[in-house]
LUMZA-133625 format. One record per atom (N, C-alpha, C): residue in one letter; atom name; x, y, z. Coordinates in steps of 0.05 Angstrom, whole numbers. Each point is the difference from the previous one (the first is absolute). Example, Ala and Ser with C-alpha at 12.3 -4.5 7.8 and 13.67 -1.06 7.14 Angstrom:
PT/A/N/264/-114/156
PT/A/CA/-18/24/0
PT/A/C/18/24/0
PT/S/N/-7/21/-14
PT/S/CA/16/24/1
PT/S/C/-15/22/14
***
This chain:
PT/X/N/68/-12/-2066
PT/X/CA/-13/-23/-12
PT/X/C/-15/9/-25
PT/X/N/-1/-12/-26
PT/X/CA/-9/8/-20
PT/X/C/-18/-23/-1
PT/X/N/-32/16/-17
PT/X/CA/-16/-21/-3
PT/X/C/5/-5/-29
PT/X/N/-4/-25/-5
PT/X/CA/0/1/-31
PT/X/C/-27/-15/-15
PT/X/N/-13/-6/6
PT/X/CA/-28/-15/-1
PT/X/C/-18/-17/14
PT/X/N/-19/11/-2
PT/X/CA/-24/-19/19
PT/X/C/9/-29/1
PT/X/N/-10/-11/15
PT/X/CA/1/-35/2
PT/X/C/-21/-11/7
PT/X/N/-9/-24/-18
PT/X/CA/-27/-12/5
PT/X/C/5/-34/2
PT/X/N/-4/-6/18
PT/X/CA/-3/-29/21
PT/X/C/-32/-7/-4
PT/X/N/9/-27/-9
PT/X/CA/-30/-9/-8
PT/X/C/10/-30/20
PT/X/N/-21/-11/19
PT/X/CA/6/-23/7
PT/X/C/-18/-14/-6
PT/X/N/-6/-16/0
PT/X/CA/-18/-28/-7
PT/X/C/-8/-22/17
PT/X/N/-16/12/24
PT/X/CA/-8/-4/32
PT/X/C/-20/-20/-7
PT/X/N/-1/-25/-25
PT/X/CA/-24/-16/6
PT/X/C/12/-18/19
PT/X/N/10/-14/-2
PT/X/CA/16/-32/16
PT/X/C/-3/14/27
PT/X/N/4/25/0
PT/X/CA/-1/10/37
PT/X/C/-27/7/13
PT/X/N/-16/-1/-26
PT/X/CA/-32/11/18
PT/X/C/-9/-19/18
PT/X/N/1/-28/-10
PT/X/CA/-11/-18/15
PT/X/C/18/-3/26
PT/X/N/17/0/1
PT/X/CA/28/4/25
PT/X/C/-17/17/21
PT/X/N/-4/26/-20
PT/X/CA/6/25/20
PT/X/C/-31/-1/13
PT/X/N/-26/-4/-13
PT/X/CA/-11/-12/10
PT/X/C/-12/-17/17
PT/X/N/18/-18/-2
PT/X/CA/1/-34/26
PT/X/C/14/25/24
PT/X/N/20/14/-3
PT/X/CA/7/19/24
PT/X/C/-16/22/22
PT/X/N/-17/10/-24
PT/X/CA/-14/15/16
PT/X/C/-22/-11/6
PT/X/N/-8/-18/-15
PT/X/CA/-14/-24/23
PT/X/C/2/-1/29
PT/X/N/25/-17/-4
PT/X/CA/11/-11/26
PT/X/C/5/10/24
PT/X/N/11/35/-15
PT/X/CA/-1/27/20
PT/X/C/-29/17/14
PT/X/N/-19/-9/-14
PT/X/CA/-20/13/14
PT/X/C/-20/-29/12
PT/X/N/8/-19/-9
PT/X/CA/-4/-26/29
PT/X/C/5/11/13
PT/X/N/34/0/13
PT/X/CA/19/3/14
PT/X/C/-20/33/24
PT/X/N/-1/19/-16
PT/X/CA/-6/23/0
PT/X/C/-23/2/24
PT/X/N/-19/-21/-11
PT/X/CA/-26/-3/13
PT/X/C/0/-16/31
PT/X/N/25/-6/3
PT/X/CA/4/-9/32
PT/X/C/6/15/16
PT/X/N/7/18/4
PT/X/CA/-4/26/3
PT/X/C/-16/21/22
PT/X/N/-1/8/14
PT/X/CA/-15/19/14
PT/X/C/-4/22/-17
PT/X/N/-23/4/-12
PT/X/CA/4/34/-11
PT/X/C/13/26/9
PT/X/N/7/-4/36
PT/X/CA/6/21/18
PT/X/C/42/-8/-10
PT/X/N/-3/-19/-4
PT/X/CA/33/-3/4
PT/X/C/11/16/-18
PT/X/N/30/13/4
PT/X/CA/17/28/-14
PT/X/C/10/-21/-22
PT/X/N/6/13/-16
PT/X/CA/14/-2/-18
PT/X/C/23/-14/-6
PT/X/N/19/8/26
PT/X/CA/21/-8/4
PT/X/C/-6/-32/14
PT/X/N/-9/-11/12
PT/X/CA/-13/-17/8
PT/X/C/-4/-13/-27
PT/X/N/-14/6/-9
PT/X/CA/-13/-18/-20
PT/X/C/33/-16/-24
PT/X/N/11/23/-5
PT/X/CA/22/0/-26
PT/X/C/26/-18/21
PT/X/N/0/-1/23
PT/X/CA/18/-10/14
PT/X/C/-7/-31/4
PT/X/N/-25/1/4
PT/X/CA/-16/-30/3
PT/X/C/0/-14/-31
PT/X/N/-4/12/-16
PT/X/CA/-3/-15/-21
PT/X/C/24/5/-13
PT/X/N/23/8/0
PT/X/CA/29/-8/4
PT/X/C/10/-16/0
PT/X/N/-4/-10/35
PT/X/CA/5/-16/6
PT/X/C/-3/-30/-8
PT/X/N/-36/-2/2
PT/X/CA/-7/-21/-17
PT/X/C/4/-8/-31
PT/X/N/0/19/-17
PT/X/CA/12/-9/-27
PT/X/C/29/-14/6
PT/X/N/20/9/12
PT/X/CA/23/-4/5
PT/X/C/3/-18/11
PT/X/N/-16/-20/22
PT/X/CA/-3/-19/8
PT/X/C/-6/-22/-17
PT/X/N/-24/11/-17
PT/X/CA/-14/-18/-29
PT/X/C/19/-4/-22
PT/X/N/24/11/3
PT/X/CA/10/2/-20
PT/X/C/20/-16/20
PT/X/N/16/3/11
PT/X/CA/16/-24/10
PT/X/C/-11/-30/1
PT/X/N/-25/4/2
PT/X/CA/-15/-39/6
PT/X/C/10/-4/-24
PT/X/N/-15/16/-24
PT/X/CA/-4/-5/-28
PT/X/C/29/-14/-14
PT/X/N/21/9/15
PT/X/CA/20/3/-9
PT/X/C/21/-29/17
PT/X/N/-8/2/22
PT/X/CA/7/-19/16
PT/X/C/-5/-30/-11
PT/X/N/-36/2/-5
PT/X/CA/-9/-20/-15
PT/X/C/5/-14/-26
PT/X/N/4/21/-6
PT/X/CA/12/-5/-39
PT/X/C/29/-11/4
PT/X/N/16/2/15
PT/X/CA/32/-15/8
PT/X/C/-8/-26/12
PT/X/N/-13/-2/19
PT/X/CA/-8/-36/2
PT/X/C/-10/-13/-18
***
């Protein structure tokens, strides 16, 4: 593999701050239901689930 010059990626993340924002919102709601004692795995499996659920209503809803 030959290198032949650096590469520079500039993106332009405004339209997504407010997005990405409203997300981690929503994730440390979510977050705060929670047992502090509960693993990890627990936690990433539970809230899995539920986005994936939220996202089928969301989606279910929007077709009726």
């Amino acid at each position: 593999m030959k290198i032949i010059a650096p590469l520079t990626v500039t993106l332009d993340m405004k339209e997504h701050v407010a997005k990405s924002q409203a997300v981690l919102e929503e994730l440390q709601a979510r977050l705060k239901q929670f047992s502090p004692g509960a693993s990890e795995d627990y936690v990433l499996r539970s809230l899995l689930l539920e986005v994936t659920f939220d996202y089928l209503e969301a989606i279910k809803n929007k077709t009726e």
